[in-house]
C-alpha positions in Angstrom: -4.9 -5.5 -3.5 -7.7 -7.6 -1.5 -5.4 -8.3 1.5 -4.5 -4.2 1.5 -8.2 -3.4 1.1 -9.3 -5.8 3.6 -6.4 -4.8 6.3 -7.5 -0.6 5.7 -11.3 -2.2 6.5 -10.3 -3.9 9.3 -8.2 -0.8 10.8 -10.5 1.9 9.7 -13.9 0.8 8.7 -15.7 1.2 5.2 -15.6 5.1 6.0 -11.4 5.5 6.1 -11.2 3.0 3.6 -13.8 5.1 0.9 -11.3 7.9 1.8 -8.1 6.1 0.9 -8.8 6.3 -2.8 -6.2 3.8 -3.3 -5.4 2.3 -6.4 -2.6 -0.1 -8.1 -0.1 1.7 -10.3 2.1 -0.9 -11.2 3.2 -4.0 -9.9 6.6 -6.1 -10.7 6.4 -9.5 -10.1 9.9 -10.4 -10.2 11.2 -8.0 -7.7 8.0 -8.5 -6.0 7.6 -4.2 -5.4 4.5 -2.4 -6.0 3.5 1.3 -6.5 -0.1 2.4 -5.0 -1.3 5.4 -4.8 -3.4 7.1 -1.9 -5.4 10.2 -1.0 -2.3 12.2 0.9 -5.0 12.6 3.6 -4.4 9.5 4.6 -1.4 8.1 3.8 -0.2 7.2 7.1 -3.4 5.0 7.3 -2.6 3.2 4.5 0.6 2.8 5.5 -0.2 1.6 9.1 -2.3 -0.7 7.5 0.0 -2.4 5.0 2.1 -3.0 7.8 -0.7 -4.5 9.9 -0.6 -7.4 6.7 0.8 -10.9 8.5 -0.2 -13.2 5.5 -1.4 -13.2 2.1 -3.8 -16.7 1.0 -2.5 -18.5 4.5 1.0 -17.8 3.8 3.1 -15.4 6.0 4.4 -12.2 4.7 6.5 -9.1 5.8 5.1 -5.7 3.8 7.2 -2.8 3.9 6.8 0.4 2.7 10.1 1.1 0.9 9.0 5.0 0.0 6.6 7.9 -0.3 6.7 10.4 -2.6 4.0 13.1 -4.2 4.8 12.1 -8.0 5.3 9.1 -9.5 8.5 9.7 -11.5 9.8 10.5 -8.3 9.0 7.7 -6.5 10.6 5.5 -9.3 13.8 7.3 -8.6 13.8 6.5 -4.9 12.6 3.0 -5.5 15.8 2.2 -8.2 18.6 3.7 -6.1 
């Protein structure tokens, strides 16, 4: 959550990143997947800037955003199949 608060800072400032409103859902460790959730306002923000993310503690990462959805049971479903 640092590196994806610290990447929406960098991108937008302490302004954009007060109007994410982002917070952690859940995370799974094994399959390495987590659910956030955002202020639909600025979603494509957020998502621009978890893409921006090139390394997490000095160790290179990819981030992707696997899907978007308004509820969370949907999102589970898109995320399992």
């Amino acid at each position: 959550m640092d590196t994806i608060w610290g990447a929406i800072y960098k991108l937008y400032g302490e302004y954009g990143a007060s109007q994410a409103r982002l917070a952690l859902i859940s995370f799974d460790g094994e399959r390495k997947q987590a659910i956030l959730r955002a202020s639909l306002d600025v979603v494509d923000n957020v998502r621009t800037a978890i893409a921006s993310i090139t390394s997490i503690s000095d160790k290179p990462v990819a981030v992707h955003v696997l899907a978007v959805s308004g509820t969370v049971k949907a999102l589970h479903g898109k995320v399992a199949a």
